[in-house]
N, CA, C and O atoms as a DFTB+ gen file, in Angstrom:
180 C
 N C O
     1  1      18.189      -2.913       8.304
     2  2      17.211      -3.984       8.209
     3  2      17.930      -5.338       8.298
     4  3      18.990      -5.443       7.681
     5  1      17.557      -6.189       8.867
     6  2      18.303      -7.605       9.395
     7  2      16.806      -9.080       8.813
     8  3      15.686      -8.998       9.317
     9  1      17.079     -10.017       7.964
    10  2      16.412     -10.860       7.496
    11  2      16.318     -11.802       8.756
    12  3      17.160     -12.236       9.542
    13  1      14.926     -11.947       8.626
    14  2      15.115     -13.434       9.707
    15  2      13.788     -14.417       9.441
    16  3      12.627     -14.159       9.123
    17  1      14.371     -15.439       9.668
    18  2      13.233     -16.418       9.768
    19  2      12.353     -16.787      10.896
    20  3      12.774     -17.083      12.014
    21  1      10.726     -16.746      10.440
    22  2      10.128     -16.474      11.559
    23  2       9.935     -18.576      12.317
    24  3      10.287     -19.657      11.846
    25  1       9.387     -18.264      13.305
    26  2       9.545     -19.899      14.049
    27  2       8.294     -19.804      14.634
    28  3       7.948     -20.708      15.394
    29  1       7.191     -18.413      14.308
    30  2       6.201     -18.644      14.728
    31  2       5.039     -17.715      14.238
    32  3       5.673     -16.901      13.567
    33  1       3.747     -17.346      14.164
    34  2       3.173     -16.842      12.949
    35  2       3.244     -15.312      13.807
    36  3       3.261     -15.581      15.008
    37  1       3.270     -14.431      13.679
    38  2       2.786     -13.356      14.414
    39  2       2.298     -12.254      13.562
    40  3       2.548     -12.443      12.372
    41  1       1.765     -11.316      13.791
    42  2       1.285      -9.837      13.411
    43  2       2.309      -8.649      13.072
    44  3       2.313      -8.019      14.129
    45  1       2.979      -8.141      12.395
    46  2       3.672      -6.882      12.778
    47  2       3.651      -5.739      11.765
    48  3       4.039      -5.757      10.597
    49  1       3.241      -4.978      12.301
    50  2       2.757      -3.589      11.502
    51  2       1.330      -3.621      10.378
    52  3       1.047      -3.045       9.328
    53  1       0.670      -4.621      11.257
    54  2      -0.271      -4.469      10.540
    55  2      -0.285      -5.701       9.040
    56  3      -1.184      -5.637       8.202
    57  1       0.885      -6.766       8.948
    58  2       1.124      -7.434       8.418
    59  2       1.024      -8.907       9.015
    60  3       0.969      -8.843      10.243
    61  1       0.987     -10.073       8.588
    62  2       1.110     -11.505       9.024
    63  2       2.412     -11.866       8.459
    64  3       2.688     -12.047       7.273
    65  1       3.099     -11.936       9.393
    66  2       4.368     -12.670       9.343
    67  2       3.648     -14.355       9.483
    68  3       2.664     -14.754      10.107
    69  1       4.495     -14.960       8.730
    70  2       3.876     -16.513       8.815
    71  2       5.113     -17.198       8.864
    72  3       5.982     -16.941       8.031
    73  1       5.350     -18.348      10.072
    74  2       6.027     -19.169      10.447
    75  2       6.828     -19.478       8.927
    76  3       6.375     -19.484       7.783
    77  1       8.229     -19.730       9.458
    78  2       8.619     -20.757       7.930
    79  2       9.279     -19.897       6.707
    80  3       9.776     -20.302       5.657
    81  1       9.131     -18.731       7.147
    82  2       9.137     -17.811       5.992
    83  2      10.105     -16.439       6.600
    84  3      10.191     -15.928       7.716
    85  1      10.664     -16.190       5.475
    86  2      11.932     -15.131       5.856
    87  2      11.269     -13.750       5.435
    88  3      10.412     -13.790       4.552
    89  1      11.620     -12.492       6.026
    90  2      11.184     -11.429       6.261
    91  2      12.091     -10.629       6.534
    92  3      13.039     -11.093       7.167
    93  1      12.118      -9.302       6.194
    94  2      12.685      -7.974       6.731
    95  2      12.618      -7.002       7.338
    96  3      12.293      -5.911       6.869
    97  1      13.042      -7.329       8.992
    98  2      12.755      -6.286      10.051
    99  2      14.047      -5.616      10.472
   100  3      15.239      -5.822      10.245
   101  1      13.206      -4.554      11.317
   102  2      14.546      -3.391      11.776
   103  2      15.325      -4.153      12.664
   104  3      14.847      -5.153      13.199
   105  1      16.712      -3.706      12.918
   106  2      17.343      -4.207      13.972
   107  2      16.837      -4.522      15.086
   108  3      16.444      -5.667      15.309
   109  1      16.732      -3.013      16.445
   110  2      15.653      -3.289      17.241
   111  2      14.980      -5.050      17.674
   112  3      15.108      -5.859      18.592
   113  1      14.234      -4.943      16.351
   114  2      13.106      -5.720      16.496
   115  2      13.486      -7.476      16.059
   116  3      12.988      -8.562      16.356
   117  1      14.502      -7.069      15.306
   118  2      15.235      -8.955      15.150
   119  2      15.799      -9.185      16.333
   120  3      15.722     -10.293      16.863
   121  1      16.342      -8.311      16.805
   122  2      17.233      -8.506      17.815
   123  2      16.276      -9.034      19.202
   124  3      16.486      -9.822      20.124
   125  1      15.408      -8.365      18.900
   126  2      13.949      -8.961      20.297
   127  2      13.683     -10.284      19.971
   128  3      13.800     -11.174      20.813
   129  1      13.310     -10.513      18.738
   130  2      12.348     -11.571      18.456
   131  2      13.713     -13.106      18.256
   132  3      13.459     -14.263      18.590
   133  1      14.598     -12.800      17.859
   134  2      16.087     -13.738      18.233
   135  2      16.506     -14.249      19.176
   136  3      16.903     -15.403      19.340
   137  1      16.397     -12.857      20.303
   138  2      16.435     -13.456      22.055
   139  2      15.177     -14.092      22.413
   140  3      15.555     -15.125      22.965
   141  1      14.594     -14.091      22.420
   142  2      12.683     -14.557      22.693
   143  2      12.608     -16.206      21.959
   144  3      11.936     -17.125      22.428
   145  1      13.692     -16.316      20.395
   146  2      13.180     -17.841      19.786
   147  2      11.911     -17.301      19.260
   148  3      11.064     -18.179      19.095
   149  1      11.616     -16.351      19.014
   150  2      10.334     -16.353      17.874
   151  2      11.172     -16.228      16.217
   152  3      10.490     -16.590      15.258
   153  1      12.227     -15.859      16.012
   154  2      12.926     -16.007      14.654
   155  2      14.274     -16.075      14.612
   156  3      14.988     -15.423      15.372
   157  1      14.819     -17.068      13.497
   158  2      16.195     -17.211      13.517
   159  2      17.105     -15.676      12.986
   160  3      16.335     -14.716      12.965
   161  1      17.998     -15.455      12.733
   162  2      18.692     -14.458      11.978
   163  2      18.975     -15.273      10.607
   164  3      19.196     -16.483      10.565
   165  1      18.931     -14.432       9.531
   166  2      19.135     -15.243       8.196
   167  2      20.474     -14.636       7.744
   168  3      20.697     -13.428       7.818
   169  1      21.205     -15.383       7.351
   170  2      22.482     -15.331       6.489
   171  2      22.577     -14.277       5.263
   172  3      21.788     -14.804       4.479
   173  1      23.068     -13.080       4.594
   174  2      22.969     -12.526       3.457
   175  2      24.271     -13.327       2.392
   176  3      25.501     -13.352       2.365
   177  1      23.398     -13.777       1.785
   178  2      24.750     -14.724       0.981
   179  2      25.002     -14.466      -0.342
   180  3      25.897     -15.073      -0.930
């Protein structure tokens, strides 16, 4: 699972991801939405 911040509101799995706000998706799928500029990657600190 990879944290990222979203940059834009979207839908996923039946959930609202909302702009602005950090979340936990599968690799796969950060890795899409990172290349695309729909979410940053977040730092584990």
């Amino acid at each position: 699972m990879v944290k990222v911040k979203m940059n834009v509101q979207t839908a996923y799995h039946g959930d609202l991801l909302r702009a602005g706000k950090v979340y936990e998706v599968d690799e796969e799928t950060a890795e899409r939405w990172i290349a695309s500029k729909l979410a940053d990657e977040v730092d584990d600190e």
